[in-house]
N, C-alpha and C positions, 0 to 999 in steps of 0.2 A: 477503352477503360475509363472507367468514372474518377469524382476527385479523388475516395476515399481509397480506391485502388491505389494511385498513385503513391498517395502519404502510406500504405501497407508497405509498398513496395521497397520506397526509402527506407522504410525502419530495418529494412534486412540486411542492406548495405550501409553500414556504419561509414561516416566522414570525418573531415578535421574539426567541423561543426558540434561533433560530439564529444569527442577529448577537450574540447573548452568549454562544454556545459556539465562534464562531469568532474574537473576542475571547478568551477565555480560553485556547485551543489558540493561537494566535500567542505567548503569553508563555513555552509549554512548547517542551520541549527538541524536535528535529527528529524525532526517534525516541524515542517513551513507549510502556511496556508498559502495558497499560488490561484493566483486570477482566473487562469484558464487552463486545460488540460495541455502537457505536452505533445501526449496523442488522441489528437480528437478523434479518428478513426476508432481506438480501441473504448476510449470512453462512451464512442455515440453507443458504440455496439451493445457496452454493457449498463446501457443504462441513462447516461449524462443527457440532459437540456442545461442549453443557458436561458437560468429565467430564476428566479429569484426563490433563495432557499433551498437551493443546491451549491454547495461546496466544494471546491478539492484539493484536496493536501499531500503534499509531496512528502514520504517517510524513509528516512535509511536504520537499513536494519545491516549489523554487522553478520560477514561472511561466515563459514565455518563450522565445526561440532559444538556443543557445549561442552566445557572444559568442566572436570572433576577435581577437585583437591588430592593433592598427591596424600599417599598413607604415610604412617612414619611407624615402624615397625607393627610388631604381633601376626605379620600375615604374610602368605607368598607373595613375594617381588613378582612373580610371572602372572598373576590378577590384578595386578595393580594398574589397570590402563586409567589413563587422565581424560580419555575422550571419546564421549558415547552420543548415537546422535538423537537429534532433538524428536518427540514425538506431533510436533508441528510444524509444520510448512514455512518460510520466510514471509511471506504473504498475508499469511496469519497471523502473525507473531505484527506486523506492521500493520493490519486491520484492529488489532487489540491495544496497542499501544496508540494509533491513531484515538479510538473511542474514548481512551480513557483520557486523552488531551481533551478533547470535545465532547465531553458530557451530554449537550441538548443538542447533538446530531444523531443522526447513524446510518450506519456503514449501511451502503449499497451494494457495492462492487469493488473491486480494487483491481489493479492491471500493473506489470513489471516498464519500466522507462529507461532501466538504464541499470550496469554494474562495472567497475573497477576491482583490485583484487582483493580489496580489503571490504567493500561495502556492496550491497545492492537499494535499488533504490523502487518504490511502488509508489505509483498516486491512487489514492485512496477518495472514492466518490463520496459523499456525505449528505444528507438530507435530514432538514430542519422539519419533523411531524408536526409541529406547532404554527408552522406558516401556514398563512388561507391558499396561499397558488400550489402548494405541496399535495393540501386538502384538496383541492377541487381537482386536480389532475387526476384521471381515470387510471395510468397507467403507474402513477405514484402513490397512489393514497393507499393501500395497503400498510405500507410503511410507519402508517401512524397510527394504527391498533395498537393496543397495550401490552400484546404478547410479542409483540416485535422487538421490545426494548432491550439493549446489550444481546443482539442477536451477536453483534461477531465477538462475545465473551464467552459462547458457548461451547 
């Protein structure tokens, strides 16, 4: 097996390595820029180089339905459910909220890293179109067309 097998393999088998970084990521802000990808494996796949003008942001999006306001009379009690689910993805919802932190990036790819029962957590890949090493990458530069912009707002 190669490296990136290996590091696949660990992510299936959770450890005690992981209840103290998902401890640690609960005390941080909902949107942190982070150095390097936690899973390099999944990031290479979707997409990450390390080289300048690529970014990536670690996002927690809360668990759950979205929650309805309860009614207060004029209508049957037995309609009145408080929680219907979301017509977008977690992932999504962390792609969207990543961009609109990061205005002169945008979203690549994004990958799941981790959840507890209250949170999940995505790193979100990010690319600067206005950098020249972004620009000259063959396999990047689409990215910096003009119709690409606020792609994960759509």
């Amino acid at each position: 097996m190669g490296f990136y097998k290996h590091i696949k393999e660990s992510w299936k088998k959770p450890d005690k390595e992981v209840k103290e970084r998902l401890k640690k990521w609960r005390k941080e802000s909902s949107i942190k820029k982070i150095e390097r990808p936690t899973r390099i494996d999944k990031a290479r796949q979707l997409g990450y180089k390390s080289k300048q003008g690529i970014t990536v942001a670690r996002t927690k999006v809360k668990k759950g339905t979205r929650k309805r306001k309860k009614i207060s009379g004029g209508r049957r009690s037995k309609r009145s459910g408080t929680k219907y689910p979301r017509d977008k993805s977690k992932k999504k919802i962390a792609e969207e909220r990543t961009t609109k932190k990061f205005p002169n990036l945008r979203v690549l790819n994004s990958y799941w890293v981790g959840e507890d029962g209250k949170h999940k957590w995505f790193e979100v890949i990010l690319a600067d179109p206005n950098h020249e090493a972004i620009k000259k990458d063959k396999d990047l530069n689409w990215i910096c067309e003009d119709d690409e912009e606020k792609r994960s707002l759509r």
